[in-house]
PDB file of N, CA, C and O in Angstrom, chain B, residues numbered from 101:
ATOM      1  N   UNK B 101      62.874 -34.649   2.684  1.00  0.00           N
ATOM      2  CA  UNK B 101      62.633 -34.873   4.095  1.00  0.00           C
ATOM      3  C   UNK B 101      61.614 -33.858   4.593  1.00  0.00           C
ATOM      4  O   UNK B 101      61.530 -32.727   4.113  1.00  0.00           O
ATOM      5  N   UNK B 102      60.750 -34.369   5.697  1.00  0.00           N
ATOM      6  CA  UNK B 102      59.960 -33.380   6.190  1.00  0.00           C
ATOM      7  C   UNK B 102      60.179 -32.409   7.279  1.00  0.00           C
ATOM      8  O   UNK B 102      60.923 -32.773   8.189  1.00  0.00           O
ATOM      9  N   UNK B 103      59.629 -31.179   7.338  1.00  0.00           N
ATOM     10  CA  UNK B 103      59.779 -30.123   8.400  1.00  0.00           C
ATOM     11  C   UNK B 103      59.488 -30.807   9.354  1.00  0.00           C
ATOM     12  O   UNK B 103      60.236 -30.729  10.329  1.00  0.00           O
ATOM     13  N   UNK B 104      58.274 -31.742   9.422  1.00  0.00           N
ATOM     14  CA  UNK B 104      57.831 -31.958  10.783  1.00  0.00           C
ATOM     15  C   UNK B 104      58.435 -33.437  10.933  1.00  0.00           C
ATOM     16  O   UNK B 104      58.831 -34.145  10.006  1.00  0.00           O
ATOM     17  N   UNK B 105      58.419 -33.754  12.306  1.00  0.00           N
ATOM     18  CA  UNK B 105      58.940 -35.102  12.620  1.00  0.00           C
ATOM     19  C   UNK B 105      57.778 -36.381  12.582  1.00  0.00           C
ATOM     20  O   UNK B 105      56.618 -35.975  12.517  1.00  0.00           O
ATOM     21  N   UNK B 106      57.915 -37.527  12.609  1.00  0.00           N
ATOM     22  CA  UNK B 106      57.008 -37.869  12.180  1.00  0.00           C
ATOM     23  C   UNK B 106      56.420 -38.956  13.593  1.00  0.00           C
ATOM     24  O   UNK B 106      57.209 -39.836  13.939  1.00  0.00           O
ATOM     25  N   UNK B 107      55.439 -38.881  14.140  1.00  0.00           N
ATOM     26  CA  UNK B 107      54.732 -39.374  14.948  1.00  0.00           C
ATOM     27  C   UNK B 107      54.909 -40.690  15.704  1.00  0.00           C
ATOM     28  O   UNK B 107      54.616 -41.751  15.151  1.00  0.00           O
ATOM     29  N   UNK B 108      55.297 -40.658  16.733  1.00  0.00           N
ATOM     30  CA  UNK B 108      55.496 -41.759  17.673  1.00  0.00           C
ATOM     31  C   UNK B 108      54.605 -42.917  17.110  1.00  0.00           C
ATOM     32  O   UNK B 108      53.589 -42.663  16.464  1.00  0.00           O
ATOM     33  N   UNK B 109      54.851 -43.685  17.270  1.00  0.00           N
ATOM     34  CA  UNK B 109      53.534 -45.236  16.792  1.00  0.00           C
ATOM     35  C   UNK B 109      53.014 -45.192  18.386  1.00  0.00           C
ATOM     36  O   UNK B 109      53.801 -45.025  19.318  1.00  0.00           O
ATOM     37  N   UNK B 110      51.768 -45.343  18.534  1.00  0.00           N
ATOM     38  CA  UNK B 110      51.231 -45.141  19.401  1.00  0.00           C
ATOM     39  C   UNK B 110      50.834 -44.125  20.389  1.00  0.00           C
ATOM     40  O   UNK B 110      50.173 -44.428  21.382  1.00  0.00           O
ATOM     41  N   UNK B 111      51.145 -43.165  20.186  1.00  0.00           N
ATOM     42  CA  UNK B 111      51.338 -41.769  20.888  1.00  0.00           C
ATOM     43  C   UNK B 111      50.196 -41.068  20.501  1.00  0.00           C
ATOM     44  O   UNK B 111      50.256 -40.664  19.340  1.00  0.00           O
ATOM     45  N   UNK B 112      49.032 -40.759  21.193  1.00  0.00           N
ATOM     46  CA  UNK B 112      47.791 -40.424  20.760  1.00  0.00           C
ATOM     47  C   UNK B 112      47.997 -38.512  20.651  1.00  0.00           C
ATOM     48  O   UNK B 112      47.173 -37.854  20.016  1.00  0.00           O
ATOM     49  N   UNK B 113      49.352 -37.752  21.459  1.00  0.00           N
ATOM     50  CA  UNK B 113      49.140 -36.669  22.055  1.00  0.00           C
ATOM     51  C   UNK B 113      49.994 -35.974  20.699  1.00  0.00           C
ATOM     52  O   UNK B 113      50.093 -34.760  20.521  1.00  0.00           O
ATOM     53  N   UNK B 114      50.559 -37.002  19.827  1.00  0.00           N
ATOM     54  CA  UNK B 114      51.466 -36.050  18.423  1.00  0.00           C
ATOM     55  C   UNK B 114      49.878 -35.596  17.935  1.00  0.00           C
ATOM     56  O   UNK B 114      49.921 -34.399  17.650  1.00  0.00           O
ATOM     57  N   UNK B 115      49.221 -35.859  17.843  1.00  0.00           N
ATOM     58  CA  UNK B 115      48.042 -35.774  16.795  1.00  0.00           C
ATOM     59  C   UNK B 115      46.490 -35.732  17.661  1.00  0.00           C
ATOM     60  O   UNK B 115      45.498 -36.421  17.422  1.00  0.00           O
ATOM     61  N   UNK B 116      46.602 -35.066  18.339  1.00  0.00           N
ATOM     62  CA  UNK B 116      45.087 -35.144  19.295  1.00  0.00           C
ATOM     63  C   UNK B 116      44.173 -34.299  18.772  1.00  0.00           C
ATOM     64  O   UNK B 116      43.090 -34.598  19.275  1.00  0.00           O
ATOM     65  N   UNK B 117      44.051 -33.396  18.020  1.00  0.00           N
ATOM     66  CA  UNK B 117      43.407 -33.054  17.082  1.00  0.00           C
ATOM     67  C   UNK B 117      42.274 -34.465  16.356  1.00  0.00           C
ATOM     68  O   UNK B 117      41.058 -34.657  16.335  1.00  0.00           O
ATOM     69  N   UNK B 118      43.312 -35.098  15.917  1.00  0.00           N
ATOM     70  CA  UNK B 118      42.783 -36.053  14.710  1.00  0.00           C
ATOM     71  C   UNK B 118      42.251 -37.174  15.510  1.00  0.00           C
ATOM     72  O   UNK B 118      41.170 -37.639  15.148  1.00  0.00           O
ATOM     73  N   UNK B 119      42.789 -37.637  16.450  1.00  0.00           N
ATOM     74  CA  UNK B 119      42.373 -38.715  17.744  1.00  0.00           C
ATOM     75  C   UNK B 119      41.605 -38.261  18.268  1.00  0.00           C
ATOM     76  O   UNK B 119      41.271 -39.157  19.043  1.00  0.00           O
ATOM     77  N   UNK B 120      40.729 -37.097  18.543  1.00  0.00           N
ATOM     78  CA  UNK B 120      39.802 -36.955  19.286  1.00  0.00           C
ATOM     79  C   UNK B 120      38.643 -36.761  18.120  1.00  0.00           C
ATOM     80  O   UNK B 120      37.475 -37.021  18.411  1.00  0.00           O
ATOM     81  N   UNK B 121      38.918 -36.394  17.070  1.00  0.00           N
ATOM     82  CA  UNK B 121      38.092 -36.756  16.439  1.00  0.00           C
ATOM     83  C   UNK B 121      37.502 -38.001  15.810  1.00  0.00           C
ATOM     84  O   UNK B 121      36.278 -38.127  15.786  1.00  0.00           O
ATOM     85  N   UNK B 122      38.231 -38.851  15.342  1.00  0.00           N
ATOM     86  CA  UNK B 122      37.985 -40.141  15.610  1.00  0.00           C
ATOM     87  C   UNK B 122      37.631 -40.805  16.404  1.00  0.00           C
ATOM     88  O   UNK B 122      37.521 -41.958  15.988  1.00  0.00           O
ATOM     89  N   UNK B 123      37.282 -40.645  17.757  1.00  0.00           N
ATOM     90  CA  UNK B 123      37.017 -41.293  18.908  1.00  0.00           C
ATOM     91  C   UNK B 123      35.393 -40.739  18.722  1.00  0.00           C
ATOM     92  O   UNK B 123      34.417 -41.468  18.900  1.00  0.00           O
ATOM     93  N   UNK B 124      35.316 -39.116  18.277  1.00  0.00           N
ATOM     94  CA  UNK B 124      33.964 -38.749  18.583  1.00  0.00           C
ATOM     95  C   UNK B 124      33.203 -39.769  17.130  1.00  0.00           C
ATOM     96  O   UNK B 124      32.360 -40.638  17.353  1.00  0.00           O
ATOM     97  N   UNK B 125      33.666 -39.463  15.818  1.00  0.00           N
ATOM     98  CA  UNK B 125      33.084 -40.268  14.828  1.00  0.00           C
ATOM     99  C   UNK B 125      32.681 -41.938  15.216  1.00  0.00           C
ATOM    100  O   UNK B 125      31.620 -42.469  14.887  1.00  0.00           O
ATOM    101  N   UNK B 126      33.673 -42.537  15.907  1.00  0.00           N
ATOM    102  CA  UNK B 126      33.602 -43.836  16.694  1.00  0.00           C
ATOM    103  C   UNK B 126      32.261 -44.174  17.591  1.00  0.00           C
ATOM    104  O   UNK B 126      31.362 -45.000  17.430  1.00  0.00           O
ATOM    105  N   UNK B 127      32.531 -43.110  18.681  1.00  0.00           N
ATOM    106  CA  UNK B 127      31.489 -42.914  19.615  1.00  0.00           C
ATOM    107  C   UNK B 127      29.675 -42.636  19.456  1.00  0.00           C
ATOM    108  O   UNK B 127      28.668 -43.204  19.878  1.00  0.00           O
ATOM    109  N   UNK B 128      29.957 -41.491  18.641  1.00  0.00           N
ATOM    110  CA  UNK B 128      28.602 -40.906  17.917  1.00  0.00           C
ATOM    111  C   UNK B 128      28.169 -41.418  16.877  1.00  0.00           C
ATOM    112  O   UNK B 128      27.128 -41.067  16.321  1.00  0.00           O
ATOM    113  N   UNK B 129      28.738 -42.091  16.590  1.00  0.00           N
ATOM    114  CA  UNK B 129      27.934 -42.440  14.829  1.00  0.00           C
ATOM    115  C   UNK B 129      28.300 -44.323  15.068  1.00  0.00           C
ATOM    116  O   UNK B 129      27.524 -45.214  15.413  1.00  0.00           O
ATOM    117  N   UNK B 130      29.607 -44.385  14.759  1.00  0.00           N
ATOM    118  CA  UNK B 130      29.970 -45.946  14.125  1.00  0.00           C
ATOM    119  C   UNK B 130      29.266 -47.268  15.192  1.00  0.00           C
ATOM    120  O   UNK B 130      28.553 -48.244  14.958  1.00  0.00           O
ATOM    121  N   UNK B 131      29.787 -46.789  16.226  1.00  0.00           N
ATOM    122  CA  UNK B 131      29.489 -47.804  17.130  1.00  0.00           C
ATOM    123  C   UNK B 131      27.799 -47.771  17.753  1.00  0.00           C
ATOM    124  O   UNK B 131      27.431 -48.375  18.762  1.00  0.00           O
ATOM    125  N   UNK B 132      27.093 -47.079  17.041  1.00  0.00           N
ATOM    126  CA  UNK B 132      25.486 -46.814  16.975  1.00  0.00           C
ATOM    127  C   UNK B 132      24.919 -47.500  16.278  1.00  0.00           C
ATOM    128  O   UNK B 132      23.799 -47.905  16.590  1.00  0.00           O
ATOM    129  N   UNK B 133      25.613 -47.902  14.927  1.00  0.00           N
ATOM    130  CA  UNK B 133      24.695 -48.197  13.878  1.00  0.00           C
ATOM    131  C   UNK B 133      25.478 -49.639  13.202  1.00  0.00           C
ATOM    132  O   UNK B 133      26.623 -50.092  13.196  1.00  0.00           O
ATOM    133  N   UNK B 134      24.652 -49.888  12.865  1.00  0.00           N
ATOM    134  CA  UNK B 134      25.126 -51.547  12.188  1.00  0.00           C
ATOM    135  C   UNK B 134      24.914 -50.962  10.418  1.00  0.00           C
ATOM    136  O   UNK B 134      24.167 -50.078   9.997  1.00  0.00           O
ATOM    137  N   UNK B 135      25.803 -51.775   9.729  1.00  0.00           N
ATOM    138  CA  UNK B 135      25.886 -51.538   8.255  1.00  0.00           C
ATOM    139  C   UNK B 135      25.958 -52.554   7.249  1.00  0.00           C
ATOM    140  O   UNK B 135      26.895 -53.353   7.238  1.00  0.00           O
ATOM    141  N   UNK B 136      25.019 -52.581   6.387  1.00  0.00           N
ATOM    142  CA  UNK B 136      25.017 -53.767   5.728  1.00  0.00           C
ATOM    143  C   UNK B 136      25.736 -53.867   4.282  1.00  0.00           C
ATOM    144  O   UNK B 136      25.785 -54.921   3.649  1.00  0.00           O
ATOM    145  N   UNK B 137      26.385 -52.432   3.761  1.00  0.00           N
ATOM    146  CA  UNK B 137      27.190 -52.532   3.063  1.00  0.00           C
ATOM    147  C   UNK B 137      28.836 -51.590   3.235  1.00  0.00           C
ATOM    148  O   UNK B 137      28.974 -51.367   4.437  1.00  0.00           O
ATOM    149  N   UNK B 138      29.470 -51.285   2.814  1.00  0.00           N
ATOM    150  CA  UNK B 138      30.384 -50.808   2.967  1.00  0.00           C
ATOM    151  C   UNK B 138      30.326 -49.157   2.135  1.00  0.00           C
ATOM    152  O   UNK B 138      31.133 -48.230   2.216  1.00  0.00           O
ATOM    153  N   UNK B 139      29.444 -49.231   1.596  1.00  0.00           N
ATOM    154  CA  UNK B 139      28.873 -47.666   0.828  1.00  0.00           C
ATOM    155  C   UNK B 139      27.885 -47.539   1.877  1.00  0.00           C
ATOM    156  O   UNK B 139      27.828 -46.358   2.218  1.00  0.00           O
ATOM    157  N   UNK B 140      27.408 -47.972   2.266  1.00  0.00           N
ATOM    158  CA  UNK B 140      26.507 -47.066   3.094  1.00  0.00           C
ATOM    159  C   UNK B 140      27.249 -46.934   4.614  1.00  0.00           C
ATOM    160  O   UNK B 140      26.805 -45.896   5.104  1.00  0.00           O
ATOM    161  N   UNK B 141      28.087 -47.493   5.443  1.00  0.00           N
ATOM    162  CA  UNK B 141      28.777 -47.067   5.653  1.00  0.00           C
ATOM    163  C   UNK B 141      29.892 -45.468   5.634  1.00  0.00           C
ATOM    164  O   UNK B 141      30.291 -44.598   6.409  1.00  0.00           O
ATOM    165  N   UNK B 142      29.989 -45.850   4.255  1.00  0.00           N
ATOM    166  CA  UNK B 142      30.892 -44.899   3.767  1.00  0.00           C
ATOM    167  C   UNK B 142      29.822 -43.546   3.628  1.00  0.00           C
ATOM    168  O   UNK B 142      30.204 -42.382   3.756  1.00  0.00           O
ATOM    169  N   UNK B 143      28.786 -43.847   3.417  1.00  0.00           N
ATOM    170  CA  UNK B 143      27.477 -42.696   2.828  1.00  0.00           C
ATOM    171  C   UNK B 143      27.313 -41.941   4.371  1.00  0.00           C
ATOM    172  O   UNK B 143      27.030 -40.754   4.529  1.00  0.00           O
ATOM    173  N   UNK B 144      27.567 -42.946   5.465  1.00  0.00           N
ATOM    174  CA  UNK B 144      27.104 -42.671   7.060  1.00  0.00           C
ATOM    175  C   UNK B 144      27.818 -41.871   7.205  1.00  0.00           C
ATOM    176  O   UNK B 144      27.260 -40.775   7.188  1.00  0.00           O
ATOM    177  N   UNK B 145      29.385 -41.805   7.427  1.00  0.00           N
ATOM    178  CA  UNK B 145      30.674 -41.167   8.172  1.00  0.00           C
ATOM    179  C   UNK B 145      30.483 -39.806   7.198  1.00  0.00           C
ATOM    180  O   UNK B 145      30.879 -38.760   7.713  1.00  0.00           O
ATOM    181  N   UNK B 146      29.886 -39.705   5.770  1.00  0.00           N
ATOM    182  CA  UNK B 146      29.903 -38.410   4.855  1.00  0.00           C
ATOM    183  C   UNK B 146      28.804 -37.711   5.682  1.00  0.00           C
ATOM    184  O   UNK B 146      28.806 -36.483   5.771  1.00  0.00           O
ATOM    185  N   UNK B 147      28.081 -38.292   6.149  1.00  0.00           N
ATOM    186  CA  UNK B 147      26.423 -37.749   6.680  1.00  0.00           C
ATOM    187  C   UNK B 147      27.088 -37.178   8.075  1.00  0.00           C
ATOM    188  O   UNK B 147      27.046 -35.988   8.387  1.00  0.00           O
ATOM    189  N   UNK B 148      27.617 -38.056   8.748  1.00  0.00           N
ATOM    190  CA  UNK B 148      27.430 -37.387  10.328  1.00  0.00           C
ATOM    191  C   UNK B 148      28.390 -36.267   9.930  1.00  0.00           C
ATOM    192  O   UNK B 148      27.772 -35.223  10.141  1.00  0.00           O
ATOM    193  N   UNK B 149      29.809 -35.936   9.375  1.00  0.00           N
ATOM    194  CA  UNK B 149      30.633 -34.611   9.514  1.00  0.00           C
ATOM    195  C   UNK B 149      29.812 -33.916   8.672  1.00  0.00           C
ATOM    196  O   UNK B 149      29.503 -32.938   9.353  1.00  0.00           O
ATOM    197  N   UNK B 150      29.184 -33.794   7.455  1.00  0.00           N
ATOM    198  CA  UNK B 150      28.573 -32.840   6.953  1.00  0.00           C
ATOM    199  C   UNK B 150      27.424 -32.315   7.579  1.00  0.00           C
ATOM    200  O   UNK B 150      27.312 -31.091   7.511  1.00  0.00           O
ATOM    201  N   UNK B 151      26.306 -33.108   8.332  1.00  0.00           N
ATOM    202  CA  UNK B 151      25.571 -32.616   8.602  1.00  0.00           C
ATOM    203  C   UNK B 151      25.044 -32.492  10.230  1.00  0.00           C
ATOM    204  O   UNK B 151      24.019 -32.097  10.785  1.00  0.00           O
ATOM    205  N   UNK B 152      26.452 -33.106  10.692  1.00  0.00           N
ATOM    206  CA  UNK B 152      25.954 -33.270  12.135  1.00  0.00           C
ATOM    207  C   UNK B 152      27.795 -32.781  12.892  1.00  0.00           C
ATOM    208  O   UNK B 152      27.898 -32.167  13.954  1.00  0.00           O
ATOM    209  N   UNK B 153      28.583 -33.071  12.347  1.00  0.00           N
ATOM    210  CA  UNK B 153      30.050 -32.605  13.263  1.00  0.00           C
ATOM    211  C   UNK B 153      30.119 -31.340  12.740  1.00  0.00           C
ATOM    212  O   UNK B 153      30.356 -30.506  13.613  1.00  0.00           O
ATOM    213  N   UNK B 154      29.996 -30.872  11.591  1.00  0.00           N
ATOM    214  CA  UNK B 154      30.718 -29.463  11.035  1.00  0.00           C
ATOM    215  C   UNK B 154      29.194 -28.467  11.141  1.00  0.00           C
ATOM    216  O   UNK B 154      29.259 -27.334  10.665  1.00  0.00           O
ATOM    217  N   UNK B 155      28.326 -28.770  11.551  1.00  0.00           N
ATOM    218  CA  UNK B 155      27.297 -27.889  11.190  1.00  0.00           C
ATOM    219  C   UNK B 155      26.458 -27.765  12.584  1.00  0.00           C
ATOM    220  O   UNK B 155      25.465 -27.042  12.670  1.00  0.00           O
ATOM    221  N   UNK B 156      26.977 -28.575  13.706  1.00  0.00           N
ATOM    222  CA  UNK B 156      25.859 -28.597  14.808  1.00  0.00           C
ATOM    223  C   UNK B 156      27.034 -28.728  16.384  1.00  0.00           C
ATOM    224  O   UNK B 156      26.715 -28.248  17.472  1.00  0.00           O
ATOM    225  N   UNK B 157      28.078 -29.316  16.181  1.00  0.00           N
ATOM    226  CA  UNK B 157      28.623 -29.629  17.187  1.00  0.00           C
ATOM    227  C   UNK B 157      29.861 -28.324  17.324  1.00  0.00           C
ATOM    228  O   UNK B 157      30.568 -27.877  16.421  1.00  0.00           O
ATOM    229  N   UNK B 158      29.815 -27.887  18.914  1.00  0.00           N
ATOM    230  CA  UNK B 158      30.839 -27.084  19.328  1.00  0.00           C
ATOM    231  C   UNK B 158      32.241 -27.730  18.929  1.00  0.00           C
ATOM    232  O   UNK B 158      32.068 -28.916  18.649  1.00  0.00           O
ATOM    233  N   UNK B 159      33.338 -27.406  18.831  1.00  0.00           N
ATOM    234  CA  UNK B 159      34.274 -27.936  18.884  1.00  0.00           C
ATOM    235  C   UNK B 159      35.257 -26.927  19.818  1.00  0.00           C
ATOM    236  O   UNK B 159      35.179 -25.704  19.704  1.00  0.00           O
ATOM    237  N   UNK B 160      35.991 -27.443  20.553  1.00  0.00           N
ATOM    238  CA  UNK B 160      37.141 -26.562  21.445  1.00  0.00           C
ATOM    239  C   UNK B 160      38.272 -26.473  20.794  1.00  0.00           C
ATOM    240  O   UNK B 160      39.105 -26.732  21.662  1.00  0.00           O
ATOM    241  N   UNK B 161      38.935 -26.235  19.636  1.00  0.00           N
ATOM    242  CA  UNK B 161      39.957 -26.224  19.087  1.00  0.00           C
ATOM    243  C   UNK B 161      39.820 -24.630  18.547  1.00  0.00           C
ATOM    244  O   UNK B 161      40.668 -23.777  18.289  1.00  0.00           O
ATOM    245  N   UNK B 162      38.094 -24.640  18.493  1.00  0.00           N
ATOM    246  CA  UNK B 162      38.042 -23.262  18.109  1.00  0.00           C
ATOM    247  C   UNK B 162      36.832 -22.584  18.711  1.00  0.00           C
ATOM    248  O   UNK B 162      35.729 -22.228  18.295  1.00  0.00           O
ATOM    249  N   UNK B 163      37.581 -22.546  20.030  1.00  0.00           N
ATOM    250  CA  UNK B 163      36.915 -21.522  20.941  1.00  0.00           C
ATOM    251  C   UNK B 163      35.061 -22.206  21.706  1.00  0.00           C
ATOM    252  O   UNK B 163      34.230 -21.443  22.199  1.00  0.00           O
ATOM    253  N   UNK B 164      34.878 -23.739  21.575  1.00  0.00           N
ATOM    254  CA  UNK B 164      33.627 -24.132  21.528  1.00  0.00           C
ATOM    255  C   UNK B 164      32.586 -23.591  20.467  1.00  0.00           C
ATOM    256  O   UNK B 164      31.465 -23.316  20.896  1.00  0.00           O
ATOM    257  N   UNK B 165      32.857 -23.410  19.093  1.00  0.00           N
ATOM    258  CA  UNK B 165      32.762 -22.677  17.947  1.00  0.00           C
ATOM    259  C   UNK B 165      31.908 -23.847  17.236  1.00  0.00           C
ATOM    260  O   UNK B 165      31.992 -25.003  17.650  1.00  0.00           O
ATOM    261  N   UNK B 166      31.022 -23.472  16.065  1.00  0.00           N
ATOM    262  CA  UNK B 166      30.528 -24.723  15.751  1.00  0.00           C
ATOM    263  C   UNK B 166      31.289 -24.189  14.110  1.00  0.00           C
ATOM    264  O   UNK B 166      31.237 -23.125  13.492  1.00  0.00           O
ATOM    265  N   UNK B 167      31.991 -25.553  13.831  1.00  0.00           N
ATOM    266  CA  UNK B 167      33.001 -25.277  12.285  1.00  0.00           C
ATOM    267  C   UNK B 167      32.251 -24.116  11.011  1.00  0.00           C
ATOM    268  O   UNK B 167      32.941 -23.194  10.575  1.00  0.00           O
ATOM    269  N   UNK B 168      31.264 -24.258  10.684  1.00  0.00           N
ATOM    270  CA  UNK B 168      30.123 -24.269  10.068  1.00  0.00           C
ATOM    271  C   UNK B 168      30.125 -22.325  10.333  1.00  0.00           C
ATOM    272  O   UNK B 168      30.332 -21.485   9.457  1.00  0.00           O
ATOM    273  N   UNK B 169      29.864 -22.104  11.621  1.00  0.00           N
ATOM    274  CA  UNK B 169      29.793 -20.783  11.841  1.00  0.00           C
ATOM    275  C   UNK B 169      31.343 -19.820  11.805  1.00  0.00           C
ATOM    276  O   UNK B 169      31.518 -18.609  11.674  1.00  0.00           O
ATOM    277  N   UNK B 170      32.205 -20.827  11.963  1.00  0.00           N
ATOM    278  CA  UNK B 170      33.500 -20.196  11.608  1.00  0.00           C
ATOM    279  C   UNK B 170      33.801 -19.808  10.192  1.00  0.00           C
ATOM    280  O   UNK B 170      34.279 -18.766   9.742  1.00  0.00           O
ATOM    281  N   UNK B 171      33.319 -21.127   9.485  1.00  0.00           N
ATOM    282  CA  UNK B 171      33.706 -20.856   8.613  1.00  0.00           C
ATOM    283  C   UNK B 171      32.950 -19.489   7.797  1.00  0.00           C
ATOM    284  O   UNK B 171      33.649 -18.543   7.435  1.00  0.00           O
ATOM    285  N   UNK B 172      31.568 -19.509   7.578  1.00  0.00           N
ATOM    286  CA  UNK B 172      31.416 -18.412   7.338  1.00  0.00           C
ATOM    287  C   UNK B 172      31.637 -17.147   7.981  1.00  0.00           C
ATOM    288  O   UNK B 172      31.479 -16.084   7.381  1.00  0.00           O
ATOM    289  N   UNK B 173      32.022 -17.229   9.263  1.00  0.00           N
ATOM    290  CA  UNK B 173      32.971 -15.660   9.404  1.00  0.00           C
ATOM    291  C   UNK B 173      33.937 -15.322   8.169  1.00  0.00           C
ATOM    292  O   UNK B 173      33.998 -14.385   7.373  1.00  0.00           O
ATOM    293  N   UNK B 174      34.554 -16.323   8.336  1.00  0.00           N
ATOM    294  CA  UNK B 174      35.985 -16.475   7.932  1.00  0.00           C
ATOM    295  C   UNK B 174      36.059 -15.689   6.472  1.00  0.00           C
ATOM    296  O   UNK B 174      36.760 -14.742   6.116  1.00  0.00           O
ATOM    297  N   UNK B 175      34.913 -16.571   5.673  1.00  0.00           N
ATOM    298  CA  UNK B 175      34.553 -16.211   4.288  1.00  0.00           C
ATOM    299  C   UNK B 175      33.562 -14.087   4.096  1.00  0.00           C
ATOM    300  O   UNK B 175      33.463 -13.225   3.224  1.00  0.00           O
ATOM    301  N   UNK B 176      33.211 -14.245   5.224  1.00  0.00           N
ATOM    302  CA  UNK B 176      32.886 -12.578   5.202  1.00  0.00           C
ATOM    303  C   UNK B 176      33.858 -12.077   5.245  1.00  0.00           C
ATOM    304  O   UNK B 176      34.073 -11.280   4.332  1.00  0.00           O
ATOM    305  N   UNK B 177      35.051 -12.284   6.404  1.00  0.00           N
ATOM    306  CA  UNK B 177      36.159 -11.303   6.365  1.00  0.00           C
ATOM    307  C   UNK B 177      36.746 -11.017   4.854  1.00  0.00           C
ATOM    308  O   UNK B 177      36.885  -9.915   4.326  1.00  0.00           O
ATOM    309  N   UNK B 178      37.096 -12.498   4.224  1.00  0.00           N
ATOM    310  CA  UNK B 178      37.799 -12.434   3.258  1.00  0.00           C
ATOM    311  C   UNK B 178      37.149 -11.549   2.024  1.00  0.00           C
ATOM    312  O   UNK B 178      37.859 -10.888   1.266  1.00  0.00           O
ATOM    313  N   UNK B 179      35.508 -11.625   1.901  1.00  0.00           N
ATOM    314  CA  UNK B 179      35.041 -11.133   1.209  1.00  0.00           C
ATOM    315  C   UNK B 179      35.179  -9.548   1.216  1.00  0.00           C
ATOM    316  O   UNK B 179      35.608  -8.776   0.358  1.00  0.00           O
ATOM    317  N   UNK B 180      34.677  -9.344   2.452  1.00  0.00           N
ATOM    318  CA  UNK B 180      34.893  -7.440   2.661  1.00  0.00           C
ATOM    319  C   UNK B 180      36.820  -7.240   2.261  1.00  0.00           C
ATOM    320  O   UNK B 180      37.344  -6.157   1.997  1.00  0.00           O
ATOM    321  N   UNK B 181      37.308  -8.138   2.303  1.00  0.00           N
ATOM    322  CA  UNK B 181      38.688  -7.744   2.194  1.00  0.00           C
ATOM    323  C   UNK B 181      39.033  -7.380   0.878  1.00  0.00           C
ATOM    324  O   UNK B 181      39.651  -6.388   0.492  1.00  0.00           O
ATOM    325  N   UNK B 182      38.567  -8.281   0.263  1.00  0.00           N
ATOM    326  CA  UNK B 182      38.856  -8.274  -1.614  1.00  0.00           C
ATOM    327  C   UNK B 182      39.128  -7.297  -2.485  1.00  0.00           C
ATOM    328  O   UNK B 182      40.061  -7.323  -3.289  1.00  0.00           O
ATOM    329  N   UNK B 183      37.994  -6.048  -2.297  1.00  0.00           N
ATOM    330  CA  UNK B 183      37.922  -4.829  -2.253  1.00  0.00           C
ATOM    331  C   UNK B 183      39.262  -4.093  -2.297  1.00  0.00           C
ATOM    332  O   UNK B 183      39.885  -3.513  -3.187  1.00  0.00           O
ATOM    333  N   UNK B 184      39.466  -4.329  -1.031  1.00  0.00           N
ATOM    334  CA  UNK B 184      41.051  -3.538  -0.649  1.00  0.00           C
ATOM    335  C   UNK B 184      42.039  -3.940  -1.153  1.00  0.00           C
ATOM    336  O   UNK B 184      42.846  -3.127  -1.604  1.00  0.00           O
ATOM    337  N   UNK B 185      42.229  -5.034  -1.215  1.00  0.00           N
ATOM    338  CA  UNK B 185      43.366  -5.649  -1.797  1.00  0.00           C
ATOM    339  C   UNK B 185      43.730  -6.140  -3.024  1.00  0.00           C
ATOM    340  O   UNK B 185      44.805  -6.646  -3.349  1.00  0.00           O
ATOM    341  N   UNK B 186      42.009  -5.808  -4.165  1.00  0.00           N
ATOM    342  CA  UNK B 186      42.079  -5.132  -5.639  1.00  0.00           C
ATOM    343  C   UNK B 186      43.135  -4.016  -5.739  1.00  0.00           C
ATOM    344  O   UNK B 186      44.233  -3.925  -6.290  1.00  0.00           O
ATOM    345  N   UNK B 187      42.262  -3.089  -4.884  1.00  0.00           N
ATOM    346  CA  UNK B 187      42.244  -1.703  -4.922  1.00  0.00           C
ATOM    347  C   UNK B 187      43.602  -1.294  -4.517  1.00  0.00           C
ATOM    348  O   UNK B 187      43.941  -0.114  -4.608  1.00  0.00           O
ATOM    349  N   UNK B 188      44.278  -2.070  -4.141  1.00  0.00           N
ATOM    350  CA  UNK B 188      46.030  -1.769  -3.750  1.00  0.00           C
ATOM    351  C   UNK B 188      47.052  -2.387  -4.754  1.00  0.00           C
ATOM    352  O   UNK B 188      48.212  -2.048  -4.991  1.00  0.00           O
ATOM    353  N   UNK B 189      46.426  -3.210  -5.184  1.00  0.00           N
ATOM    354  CA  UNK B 189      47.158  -4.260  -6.604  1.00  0.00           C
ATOM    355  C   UNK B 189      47.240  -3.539  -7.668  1.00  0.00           C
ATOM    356  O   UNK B 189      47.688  -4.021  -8.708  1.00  0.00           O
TER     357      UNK B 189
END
């Protein structure tokens, strides 16, 4: 059984994280472009989060932060950390 409970059917607010992102992928990309196969399609939705949601767009979940720049914080901290936490092991 799971820790967490599992999501109303229809309830957009268990999961608004994931619903607002989908609405933006919907908005910004899908409903823009017409597709004549289902790989390119699929090639589209890889294109807009790699090179246009995670690398260019603010997001408010983390601070109006663009993912991309978090993440490499994230990966400096851990790096300067390594060091120390050899060095204590």
């Amino acid at each position: 059984m799971s820790d967490y409970p599992a999501a109303a059917f229809g309830n957009c607010h268990d999961n608004a994280v994931a619903e607002s992102f989908f609405a933006t992928l919907k908005n910004e990309m899908y409903y823009r472009q017409s597709f004549a196969t289902r790989e390119e399609a699929k090639m589209a939705v890889i294109d807009f989060i790699e090179c246009y949601y995670n690398r260019h767009r603010p997001h408010s979940t983390i601070g109006y932060k663009i993912p991309a720049e978090v993440m490499e914080a994230f990966f400096e901290r851990t790096a300067s950390a390594e060091p120390a936490i050899r060095k204590a092991a």
